[in-house]
C-alpha positions in Angstrom: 108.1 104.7 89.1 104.7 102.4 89.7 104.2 101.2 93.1 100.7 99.1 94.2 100.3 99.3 98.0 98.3 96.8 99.3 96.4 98.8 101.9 96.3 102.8 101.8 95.2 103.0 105.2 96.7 104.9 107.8 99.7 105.9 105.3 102.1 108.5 105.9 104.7 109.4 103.9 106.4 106.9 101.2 110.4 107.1 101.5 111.8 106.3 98.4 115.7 105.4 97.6 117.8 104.8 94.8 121.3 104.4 94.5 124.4 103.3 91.7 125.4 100.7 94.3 123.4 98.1 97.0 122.9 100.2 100.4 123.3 103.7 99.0 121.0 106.2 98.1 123.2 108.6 96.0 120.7 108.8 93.2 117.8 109.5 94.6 116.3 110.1 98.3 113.1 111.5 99.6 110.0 110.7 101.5 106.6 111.6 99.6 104.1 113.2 102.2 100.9 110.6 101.3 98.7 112.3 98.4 101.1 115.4 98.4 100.3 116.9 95.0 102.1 120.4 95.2 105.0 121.9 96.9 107.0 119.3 95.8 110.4 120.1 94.4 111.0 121.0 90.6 110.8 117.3 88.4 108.8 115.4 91.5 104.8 114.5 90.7 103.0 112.4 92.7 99.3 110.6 91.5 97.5 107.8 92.8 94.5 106.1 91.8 93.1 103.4 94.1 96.3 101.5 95.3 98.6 102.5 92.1 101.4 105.1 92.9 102.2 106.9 90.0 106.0 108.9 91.3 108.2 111.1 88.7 111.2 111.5 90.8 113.3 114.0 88.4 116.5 113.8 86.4 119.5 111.9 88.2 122.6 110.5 86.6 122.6 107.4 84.4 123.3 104.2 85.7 123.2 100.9 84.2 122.0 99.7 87.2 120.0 100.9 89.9 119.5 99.5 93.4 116.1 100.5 95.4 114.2 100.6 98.4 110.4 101.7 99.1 109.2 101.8 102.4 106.1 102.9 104.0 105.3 105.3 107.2 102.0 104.7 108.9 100.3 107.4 110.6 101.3 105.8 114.0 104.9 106.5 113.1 106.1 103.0 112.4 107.9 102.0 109.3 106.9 99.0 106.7 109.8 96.9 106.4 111.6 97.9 103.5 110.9 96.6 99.6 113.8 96.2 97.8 114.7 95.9 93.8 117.4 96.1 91.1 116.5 97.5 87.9 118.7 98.0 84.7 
């Protein structure tokens, strides 16, 4: 997964969901601590250069389809509103 942020100041964590279905994350759910490169759990890597996010978020089930959110934590504690795709 590829995401640009458009400002990597004061960031976080990144919270990450996917899901078979809109509204559920059954495929995949977890928040990335910002720039966390070990101690992540087996099949997750995180890399960033610049803006680019560069996430390998393991092995889940097949789905045709795949609903998604990305959101963003600031340092403050307040959430980004969320971004939200479809990909097949």
């Amino acid at each position: 997964m590829f995401i640009t942020l458009a400002d990597t100041n004061q960031v976080d964590l990144i919270e990450i969901k996917l899901g078979s279905n809109s509204g559920v994350n059954d495929l995949f759910n977890y928040s990335f601590a910002y720039d966390q490169t070990t101690g992540l759990p087996a099949g997750y890597v995180w890399s960033r250069t610049g803006n680019k996010l560069i996430l390998q978020l393991g092995s889940f089930a097949y789905s045709d389809v795949q609903f998604g959110s990305v959101r963003v934590k600031q340092s403050n504690g307040t959430f980004s509103d969320a971004f939200a795709f479809v990909t097949n």
